[in-house]
N, C-alpha and C positions, 0 to 999 in steps of 0.2 A: 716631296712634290708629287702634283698626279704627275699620270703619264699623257694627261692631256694637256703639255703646257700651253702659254699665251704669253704673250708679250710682257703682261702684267707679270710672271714668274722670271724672265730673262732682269727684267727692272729691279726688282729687290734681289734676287743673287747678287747681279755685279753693285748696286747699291753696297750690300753686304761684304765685295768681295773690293771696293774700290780703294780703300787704303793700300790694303797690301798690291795689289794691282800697277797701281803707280809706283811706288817705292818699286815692282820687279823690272818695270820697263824704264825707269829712270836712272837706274844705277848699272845697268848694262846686263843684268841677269837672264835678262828675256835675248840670249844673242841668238838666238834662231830668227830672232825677228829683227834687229839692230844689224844684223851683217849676210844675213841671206838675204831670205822676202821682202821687206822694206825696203832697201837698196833698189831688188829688181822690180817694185814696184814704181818706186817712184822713176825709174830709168823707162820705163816703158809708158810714164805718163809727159814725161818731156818732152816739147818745151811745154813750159806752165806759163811763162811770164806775160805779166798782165791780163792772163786769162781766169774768167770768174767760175770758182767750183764748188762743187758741193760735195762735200764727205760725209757717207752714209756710218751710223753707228763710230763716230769719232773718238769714242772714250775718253782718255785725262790730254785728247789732242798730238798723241805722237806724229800720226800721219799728215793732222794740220798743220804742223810747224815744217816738218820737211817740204810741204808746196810751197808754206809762204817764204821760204829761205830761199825758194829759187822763184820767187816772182809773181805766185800766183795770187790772186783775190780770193780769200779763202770762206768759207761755212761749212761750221759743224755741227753735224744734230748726231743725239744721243739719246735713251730713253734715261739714262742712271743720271741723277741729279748730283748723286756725290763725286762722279767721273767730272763732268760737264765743272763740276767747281775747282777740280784740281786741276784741268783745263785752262779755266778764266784766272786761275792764281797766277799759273805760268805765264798767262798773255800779258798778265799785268806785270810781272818779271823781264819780259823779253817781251814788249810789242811790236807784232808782228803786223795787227791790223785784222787779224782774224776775227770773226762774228761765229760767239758760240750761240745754240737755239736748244732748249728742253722741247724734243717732241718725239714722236714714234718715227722712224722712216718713212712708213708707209702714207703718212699725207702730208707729205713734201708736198704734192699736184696741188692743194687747197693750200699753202703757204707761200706760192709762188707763182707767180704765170709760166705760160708755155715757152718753150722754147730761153730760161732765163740764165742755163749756164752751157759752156761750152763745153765741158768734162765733168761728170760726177765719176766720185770715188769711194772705197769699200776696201780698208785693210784688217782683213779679219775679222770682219763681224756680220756680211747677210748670213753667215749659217746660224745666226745665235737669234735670226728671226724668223718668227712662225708662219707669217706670210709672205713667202721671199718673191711670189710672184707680185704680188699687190704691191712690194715696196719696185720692184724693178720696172712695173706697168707706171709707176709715181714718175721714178727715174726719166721713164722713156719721155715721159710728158715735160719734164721739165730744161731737159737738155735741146738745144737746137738739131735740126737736122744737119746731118751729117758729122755731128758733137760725137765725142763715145765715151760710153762708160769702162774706167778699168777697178777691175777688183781682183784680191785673193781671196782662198779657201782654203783647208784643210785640202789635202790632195783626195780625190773620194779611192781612190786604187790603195791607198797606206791608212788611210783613215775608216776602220772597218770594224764591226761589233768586237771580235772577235782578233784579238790584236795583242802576240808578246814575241819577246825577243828570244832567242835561243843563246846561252849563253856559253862562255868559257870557261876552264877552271879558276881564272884570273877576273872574272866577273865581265870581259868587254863580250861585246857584241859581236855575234859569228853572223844571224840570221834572221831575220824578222818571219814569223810566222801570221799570217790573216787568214778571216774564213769568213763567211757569209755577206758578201760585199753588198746584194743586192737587198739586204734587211736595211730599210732607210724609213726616214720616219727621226720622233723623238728620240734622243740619250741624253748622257747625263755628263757634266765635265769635271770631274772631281781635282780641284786643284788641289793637290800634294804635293809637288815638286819642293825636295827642299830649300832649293831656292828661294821659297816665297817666305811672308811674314808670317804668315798663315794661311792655315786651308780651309775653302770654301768650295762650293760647288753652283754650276750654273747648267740652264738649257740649252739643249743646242741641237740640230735638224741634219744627220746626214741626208747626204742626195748620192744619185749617182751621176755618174759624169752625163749619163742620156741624161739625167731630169735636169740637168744644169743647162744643158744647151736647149732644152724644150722651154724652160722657164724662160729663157734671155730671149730666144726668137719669138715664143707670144708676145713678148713687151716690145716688139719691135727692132730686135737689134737684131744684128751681122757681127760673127767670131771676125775680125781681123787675125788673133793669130792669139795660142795657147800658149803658155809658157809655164816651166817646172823650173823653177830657181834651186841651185845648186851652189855651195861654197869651191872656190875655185884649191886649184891641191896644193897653191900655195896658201891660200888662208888655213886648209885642213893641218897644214905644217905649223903654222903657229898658233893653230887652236883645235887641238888635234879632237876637241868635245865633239865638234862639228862635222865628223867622220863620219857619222851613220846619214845624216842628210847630203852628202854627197855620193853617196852607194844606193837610195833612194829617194823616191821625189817624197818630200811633207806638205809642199804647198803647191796648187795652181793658179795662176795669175790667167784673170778672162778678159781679151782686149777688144772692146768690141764697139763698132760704129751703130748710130742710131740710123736705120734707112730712111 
């Protein structure tokens, strides 16, 4: 890939990367995201019921099923067509009532009138887009006043060019070492975790936490409140994997009102 990606690059990766993709978050393998982040995402978007939302970058729809299980009217846009289908498989499995859409984030605003949903949502994917301003100025447009967007991220403080663990003789994790926090811009996501089906690679944009909060207040919005989701030391007790993300943050949750 250049190092100039575009949207068009993020679309054929996960394109590329969406079988395995589904099979990791469907069979519970993705639990950083099944019993941290997600959890605290959706708890921080409650109540939903009855309220109409839009979920930015939706993939094969994990995050659109948890709204619509608690009530909410739900849309999911995506740019991966082969996600967007393992998506539509599931609605057709479980109908939830969900409306999946093939499109870029970013013109949401020319898909929808002003003002047409009370919450837009984002779990884990603006940073896998190139113009995360232009998609959150979309946002701003389409939610009513006083609506707010919640999303996560990669945590920008843990999530850094320059990023490994210090180990023990026993292989576990003593210390995470990072270095050049403020190098943002393009990287590159190389899925290797054995976990998966196999390994692919996709684009993806760090920030820093300044460019996070510059980019949401151009588009309009107000932080209501930050959040770093943590496994509680009892979940750490029965899933002792999940030990290094409660010693540090992996993800931020941005909760934020449209002014």
């Amino acid at each position: 890939m250049s190092r100039r990606y575009q949207s068009r690059d993020a679309r054929t990766a996960w394109n590329q990367g969406a079988r395995a993709w589904q099979t990791f978050v469907r069979s519970g393998a993705d639990y950083y995201r099944t019993l941290v982040h997600a959890p605290a995402l959706l708890e921080t978007c409650l109540p939903v019921a009855a309220k109409r939302v839009l979920d930015l970058g939706c993939g094969e729809g994990y995050f659109t099923r948890e709204l619509a299980r608690n009530g909410a009217l739900v849309v999911g846009v995506d740019v991966s067509e082969s996600l967007l289908e393992y998506a539509q498989e599931r609605e057709t499995e479980e109908r939830l009532g969900i409306e999946y859409r093939h499109m870029d984030a970013r013109y949401v605003a020319s898909a929808w009138d002003a003002a047409s949903f009370g919450l837009i949502t984002a779990c884990m994917s603006l940073q896998d887009m190139d113009d995360v301003g232009a998609v959150l100025r979309a946002a701003g447009h389409v939610v009513r006043a006083g609506g707010r967007m919640v999303f996560s991220t990669p945590h920008p403080c843990t999530d850094t060019p320059v990023r490994s663990w210090e180990r023990g003789d026993a292989g576990e994790k003593l210390a995470l070492k990072i270095d050049r926090y403020f190098d943002t811009g393009p990287a590159v996501m190389d899925w290797k975790m054995p976990r998966l089906a196999y390994r692919w690679r996709t684009p993806y944009w760090r920030r820093t936490l300044e460019e996070w909060t510059a980019l949401t207040s151009e588009a309009g919005f107000v932080v209501r409140q930050l959040r770093e989701p943590r496994p509680s030391a009892e979940l750490v007790r029965e899933r002792p994997e999940l030990d290094d993300c409660s010693r540090l943050p992996y993800f931020l949750i941005f909760d934020l009102q449209k002014s």
